[in-house]
MARTI-910680 format. One record per atom (N, C-alpha, C): residue in one letter; atom name; x, y, z. Coordinates in nm, 2 decimals, padded with zeros to 4 digits. Layout:
// MARTI-910680
+-----+------+--------+--------+--------+
| res | atom |      X |      Y |      Z |
+-----+------+--------+--------+--------+
|   a |   CA |      X |      Y |      Z |
...
+-----+------+--------+--------+--------+
END
This chain:
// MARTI-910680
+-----+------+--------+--------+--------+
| res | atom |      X |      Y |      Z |
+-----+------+--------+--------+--------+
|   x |    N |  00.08 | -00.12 |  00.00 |
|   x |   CA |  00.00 |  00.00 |  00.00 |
|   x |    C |  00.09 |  00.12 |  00.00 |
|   x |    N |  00.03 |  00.26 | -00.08 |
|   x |   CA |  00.12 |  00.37 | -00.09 |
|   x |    C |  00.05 |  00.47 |  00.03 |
|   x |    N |  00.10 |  00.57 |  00.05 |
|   x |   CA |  00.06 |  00.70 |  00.11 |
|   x |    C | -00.06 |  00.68 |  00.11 |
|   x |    N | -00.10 |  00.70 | -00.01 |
|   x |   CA | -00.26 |  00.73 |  00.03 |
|   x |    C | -00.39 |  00.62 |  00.06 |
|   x |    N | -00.31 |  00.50 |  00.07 |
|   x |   CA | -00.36 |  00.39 |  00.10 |
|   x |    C | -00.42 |  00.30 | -00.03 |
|   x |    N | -00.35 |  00.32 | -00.10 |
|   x |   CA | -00.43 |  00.27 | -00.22 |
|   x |    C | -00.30 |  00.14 | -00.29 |
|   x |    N | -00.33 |  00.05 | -00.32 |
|   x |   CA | -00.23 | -00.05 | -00.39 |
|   x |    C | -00.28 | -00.04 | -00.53 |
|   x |    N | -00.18 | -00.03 | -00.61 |
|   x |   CA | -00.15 |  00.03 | -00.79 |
|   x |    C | -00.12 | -00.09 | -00.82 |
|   x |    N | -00.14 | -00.15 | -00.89 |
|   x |   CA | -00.12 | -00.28 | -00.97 |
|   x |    C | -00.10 | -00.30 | -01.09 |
|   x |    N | -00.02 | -00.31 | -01.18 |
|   x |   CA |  00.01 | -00.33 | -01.38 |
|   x |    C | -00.09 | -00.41 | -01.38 |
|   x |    N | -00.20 | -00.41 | -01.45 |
|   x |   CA | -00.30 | -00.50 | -01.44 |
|   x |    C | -00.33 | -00.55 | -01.61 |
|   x |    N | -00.37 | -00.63 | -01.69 |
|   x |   CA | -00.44 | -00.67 | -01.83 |
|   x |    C | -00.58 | -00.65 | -01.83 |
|   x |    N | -00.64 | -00.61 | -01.92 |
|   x |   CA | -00.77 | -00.59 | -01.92 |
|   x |    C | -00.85 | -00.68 | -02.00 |
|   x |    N | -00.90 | -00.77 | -01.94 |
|   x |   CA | -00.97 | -00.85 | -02.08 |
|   x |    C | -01.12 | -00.85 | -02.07 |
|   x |    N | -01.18 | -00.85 | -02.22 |
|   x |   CA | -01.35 | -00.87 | -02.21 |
|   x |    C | -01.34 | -01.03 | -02.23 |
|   x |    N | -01.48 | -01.02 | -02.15 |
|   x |   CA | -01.53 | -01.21 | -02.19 |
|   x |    C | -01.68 | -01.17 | -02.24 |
|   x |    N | -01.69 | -01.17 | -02.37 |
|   x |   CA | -01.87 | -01.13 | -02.44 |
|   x |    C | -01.88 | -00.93 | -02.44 |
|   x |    N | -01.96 | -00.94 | -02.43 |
|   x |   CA | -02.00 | -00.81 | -02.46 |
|   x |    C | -02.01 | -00.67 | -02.29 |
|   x |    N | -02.04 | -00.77 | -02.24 |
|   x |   CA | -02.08 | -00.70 | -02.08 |
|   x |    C | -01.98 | -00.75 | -01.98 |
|   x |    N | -01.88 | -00.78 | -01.97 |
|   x |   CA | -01.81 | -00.88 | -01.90 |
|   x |    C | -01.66 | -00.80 | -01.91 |
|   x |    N | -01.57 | -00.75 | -01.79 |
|   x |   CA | -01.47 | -00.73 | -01.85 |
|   x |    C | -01.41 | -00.76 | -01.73 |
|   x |    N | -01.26 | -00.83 | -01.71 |
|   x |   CA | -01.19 | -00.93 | -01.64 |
|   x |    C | -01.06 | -00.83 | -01.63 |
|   x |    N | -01.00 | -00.81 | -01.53 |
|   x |   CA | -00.84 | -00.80 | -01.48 |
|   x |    C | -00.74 | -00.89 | -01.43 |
|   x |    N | -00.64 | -00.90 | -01.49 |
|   x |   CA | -00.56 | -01.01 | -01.47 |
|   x |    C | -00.38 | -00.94 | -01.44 |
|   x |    N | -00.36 | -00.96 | -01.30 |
|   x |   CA | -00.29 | -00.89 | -01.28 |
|   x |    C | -00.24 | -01.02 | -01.11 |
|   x |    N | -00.05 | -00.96 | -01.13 |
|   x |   CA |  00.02 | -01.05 | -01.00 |
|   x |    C |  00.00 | -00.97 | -00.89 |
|   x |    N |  00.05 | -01.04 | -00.80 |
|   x |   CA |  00.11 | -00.98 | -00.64 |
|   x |    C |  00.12 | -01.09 | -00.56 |
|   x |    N |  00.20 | -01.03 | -00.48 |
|   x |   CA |  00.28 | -01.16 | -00.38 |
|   x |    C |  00.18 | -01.18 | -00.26 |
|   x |    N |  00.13 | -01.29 | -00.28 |
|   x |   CA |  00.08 | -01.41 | -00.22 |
|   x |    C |  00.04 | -01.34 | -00.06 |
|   x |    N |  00.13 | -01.25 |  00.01 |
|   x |   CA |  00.14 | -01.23 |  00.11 |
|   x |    C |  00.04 | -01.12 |  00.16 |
|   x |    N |  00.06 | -01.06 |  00.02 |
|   x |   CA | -00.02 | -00.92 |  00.06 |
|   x |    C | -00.20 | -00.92 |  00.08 |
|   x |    N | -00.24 | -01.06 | -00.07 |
|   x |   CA | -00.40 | -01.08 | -00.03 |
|   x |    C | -00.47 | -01.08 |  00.06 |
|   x |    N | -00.42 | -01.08 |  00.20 |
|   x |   CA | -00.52 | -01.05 |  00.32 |
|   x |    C | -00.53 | -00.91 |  00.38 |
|   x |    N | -00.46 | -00.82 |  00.30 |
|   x |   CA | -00.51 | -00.66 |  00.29 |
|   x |    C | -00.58 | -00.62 |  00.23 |
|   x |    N | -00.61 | -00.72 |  00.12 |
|   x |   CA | -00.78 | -00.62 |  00.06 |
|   x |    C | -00.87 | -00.74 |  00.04 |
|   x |    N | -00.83 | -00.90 |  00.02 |
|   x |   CA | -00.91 | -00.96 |  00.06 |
|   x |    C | -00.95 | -01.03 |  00.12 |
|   x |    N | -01.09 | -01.09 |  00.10 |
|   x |   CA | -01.16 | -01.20 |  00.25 |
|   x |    C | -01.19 | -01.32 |  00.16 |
|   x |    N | -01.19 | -01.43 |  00.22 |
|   x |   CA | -01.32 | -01.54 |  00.20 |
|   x |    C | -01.44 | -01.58 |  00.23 |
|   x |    N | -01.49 | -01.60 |  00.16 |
|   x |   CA | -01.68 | -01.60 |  00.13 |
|   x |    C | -01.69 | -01.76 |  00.18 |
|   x |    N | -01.71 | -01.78 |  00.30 |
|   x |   CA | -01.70 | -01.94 |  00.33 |
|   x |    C | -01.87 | -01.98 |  00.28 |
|   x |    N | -01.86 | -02.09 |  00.21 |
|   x |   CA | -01.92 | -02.13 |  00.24 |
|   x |    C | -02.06 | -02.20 |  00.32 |
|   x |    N | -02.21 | -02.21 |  00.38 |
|   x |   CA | -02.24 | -02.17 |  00.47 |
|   x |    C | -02.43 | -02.16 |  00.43 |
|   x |    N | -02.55 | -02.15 |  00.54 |
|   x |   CA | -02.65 | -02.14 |  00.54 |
|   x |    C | -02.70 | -02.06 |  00.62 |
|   x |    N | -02.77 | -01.97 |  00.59 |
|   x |   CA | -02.84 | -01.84 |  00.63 |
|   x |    C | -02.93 | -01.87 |  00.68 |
|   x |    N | -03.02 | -01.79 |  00.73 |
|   x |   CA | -03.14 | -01.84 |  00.82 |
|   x |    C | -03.26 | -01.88 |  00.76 |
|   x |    N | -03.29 | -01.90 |  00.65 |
|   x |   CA | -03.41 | -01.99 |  00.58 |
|   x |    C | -03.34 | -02.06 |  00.50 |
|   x |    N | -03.22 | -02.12 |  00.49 |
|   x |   CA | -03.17 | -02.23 |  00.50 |
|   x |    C | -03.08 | -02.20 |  00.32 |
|   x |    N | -03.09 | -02.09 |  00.25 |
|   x |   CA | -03.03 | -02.06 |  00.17 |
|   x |    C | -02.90 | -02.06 |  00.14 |
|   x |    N | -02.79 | -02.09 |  00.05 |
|   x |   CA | -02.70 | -02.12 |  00.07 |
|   x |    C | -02.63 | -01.98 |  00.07 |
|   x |    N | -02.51 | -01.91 |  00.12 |
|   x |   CA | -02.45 | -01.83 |  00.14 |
|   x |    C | -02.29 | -01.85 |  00.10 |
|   x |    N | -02.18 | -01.78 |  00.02 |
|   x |   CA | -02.09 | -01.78 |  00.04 |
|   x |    C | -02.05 | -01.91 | -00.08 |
|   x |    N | -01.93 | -01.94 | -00.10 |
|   x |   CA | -01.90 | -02.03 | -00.17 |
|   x |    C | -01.78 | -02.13 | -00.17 |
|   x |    N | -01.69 | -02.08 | -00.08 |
|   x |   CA | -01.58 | -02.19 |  00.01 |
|   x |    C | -01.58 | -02.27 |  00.08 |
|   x |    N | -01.58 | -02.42 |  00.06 |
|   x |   CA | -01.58 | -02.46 |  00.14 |
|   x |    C | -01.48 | -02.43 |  00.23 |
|   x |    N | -01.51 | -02.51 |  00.34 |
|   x |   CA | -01.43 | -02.50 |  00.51 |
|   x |    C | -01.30 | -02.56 |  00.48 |
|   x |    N | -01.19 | -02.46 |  00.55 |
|   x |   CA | -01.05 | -02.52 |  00.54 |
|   x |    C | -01.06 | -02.65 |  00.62 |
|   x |    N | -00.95 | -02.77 |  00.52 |
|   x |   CA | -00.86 | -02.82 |  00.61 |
|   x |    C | -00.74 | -02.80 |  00.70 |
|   x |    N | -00.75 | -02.83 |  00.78 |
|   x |   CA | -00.64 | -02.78 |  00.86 |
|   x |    C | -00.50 | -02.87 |  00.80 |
|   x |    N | -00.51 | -03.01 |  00.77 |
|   x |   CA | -00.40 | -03.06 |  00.74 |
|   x |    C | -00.35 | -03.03 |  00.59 |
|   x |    N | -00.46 | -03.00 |  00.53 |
|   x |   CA | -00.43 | -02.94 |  00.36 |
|   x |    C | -00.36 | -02.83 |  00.36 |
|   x |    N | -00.39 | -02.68 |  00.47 |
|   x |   CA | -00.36 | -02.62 |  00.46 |
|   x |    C | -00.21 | -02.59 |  00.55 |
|   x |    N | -00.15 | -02.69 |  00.60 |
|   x |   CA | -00.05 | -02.69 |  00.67 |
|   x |    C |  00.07 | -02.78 |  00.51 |
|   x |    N |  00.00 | -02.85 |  00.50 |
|   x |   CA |  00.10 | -02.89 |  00.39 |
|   x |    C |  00.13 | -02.79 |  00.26 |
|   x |    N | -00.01 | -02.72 |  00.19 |
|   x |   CA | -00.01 | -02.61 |  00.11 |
|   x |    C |  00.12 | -02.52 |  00.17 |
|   x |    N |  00.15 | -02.48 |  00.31 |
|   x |   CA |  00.18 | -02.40 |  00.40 |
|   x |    C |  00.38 | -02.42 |  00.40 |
|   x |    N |  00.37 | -02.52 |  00.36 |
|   x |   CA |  00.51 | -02.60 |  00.41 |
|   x |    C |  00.59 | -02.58 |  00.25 |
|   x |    N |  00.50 | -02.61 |  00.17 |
|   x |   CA |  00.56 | -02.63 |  00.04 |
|   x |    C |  00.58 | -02.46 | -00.02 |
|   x |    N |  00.48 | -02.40 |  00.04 |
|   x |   CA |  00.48 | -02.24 | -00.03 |
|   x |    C |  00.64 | -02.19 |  00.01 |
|   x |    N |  00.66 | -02.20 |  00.17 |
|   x |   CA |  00.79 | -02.19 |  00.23 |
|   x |    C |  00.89 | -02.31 |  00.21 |
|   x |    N |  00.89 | -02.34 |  00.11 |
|   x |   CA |  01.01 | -02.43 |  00.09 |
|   x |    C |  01.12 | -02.35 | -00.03 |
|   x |    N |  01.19 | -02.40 | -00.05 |
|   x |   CA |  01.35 | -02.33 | -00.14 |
|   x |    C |  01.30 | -02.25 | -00.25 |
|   x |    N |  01.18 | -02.38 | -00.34 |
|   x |   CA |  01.17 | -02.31 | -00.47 |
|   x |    C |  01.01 | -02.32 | -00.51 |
|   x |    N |  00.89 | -02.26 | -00.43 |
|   x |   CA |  00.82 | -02.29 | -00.44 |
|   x |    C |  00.74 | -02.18 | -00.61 |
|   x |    N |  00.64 | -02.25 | -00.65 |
|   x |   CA |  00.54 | -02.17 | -00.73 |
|   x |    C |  00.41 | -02.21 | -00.70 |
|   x |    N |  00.32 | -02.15 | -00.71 |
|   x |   CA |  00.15 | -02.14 | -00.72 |
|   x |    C |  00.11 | -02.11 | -00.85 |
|   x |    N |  00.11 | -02.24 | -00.91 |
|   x |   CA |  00.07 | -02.24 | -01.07 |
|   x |    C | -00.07 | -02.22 | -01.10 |
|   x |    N | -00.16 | -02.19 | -00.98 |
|   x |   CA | -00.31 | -02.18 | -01.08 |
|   x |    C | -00.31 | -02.02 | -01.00 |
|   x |    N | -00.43 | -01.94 | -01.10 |
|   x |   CA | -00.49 | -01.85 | -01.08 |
|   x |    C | -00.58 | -01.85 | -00.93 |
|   x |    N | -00.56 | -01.73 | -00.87 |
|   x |   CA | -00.65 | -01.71 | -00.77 |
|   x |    C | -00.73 | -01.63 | -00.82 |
|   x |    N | -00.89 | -01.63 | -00.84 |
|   x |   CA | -01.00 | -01.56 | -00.86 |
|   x |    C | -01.06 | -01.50 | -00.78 |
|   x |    N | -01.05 | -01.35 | -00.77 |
|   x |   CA | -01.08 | -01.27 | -00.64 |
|   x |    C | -01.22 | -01.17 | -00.73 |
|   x |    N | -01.30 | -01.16 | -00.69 |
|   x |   CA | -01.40 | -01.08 | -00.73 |
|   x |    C | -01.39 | -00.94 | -00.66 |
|   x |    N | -01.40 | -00.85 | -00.68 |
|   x |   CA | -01.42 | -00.72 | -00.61 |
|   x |    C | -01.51 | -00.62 | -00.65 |
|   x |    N | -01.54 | -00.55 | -00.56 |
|   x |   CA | -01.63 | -00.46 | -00.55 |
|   x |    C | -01.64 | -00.32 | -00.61 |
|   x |    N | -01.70 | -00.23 | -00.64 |
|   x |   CA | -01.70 | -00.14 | -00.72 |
|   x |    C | -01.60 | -00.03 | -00.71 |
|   x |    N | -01.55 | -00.05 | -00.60 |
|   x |   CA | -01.42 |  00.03 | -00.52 |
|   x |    C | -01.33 | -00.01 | -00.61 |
|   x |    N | -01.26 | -00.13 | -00.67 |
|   x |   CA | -01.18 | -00.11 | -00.79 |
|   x |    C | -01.15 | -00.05 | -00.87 |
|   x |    N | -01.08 |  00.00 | -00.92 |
|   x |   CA | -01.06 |  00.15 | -00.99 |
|   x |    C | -01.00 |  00.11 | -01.12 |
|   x |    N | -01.03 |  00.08 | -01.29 |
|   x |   CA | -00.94 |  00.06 | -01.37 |
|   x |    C | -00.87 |  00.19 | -01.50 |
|   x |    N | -00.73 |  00.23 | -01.48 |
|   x |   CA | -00.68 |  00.29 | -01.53 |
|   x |    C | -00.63 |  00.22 | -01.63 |
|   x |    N | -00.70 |  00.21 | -01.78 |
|   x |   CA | -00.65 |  00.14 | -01.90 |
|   x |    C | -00.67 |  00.26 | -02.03 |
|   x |    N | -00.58 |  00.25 | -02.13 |
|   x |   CA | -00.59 |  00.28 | -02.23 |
|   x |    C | -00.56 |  00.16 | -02.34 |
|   x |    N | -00.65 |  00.10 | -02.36 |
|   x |   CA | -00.60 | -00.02 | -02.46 |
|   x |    C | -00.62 | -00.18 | -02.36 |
|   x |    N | -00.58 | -00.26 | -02.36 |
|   x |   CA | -00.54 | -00.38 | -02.30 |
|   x |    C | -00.47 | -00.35 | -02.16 |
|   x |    N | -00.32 | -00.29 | -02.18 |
|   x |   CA | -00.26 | -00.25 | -02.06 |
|   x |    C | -00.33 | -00.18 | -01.96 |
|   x |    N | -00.25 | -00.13 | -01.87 |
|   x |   CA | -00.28 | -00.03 | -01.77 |
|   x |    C | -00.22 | -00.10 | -01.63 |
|   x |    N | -00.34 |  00.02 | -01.54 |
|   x |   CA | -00.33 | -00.05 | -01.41 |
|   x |    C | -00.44 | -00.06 | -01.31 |
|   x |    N | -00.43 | -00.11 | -01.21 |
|   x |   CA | -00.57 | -00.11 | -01.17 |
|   x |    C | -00.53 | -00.07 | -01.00 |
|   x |    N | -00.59 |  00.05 | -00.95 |
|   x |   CA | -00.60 |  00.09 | -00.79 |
|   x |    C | -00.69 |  00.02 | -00.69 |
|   x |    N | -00.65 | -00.02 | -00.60 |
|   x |   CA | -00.76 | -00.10 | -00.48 |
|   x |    C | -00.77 | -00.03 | -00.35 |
|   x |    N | -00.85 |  00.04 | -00.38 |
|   x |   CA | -00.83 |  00.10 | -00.18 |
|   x |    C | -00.79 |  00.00 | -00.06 |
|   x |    N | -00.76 |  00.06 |  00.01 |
|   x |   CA | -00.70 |  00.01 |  00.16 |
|   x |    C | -00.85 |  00.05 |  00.27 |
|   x |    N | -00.89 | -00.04 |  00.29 |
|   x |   CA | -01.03 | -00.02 |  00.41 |
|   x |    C | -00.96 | -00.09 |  00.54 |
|   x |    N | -00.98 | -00.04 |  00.64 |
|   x |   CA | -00.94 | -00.10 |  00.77 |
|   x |    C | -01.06 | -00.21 |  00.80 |
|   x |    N | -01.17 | -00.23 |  00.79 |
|   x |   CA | -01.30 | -00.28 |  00.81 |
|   x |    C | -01.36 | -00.40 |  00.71 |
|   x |    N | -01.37 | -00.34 |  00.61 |
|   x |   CA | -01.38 | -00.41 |  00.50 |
|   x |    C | -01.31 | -00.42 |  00.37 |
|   x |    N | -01.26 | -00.53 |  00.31 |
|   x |   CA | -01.18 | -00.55 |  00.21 |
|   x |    C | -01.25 | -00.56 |  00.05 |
|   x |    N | -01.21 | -00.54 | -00.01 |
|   x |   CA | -01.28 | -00.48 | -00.17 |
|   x |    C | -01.30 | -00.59 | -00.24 |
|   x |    N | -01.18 | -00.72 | -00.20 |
|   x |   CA | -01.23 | -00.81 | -00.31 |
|   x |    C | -01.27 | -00.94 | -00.20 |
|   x |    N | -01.31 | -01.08 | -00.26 |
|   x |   CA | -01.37 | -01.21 | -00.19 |
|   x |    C | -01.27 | -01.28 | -00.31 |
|   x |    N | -01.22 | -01.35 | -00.22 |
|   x |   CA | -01.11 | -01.48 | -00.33 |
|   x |    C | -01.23 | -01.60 | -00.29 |
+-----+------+--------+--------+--------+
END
């Protein structure tokens, strides 16, 4: 995050159809629990489903955990983070970049 609380990102812009337009952009692994949350999975009170993660394992995520911190690790698939209107995209063409505010409270995007 900079001064003014905002993280800048070199971002790709892509459309999928006509109404649909996708950002595709890195950052280190470490930082995603500054702007985002998880949507666990879950039932509301007239029994609706809510959220869409299932519940961690504890032993999946202790091995995920071990291998990330090992010598030479990588995370070869995409993390799909959805965010909220608070995303900001600065593109001329394909390129650009994309701004995420910094909320103390609530976070902009749901992985």
């Amino acid at each position: 995050m900079n001064a003014t609380n905002e993280l800048r990102l070199p971002a790709l812009e892509l459309r999928q159809g006509r109404d649909r337009v996708l950002y595709s952009f890195a950052v280190d692994g470490k930082m995603l629990p500054e702007f985002t949350t998880v949507s666990r999975l879950g039932r509301g009170e007239h029994k609706e489903v809510l959220g869409y993660q299932r519940p961690e394992v504890l032993s999946h995520i202790a091995e995920i955990r071990a291998y990330l911190e090992s010598d030479n690790p990588i995370l070869p698939n995409a993390i799909v983070i959805a965010f909220d209107r608070s995303y900001v995209s600065r593109h001329q063409g394909p390129a650009g970049h994309g701004l995420l505010p910094h909320r103390d409270a609530d976070h902009p995007g749901a992985a």
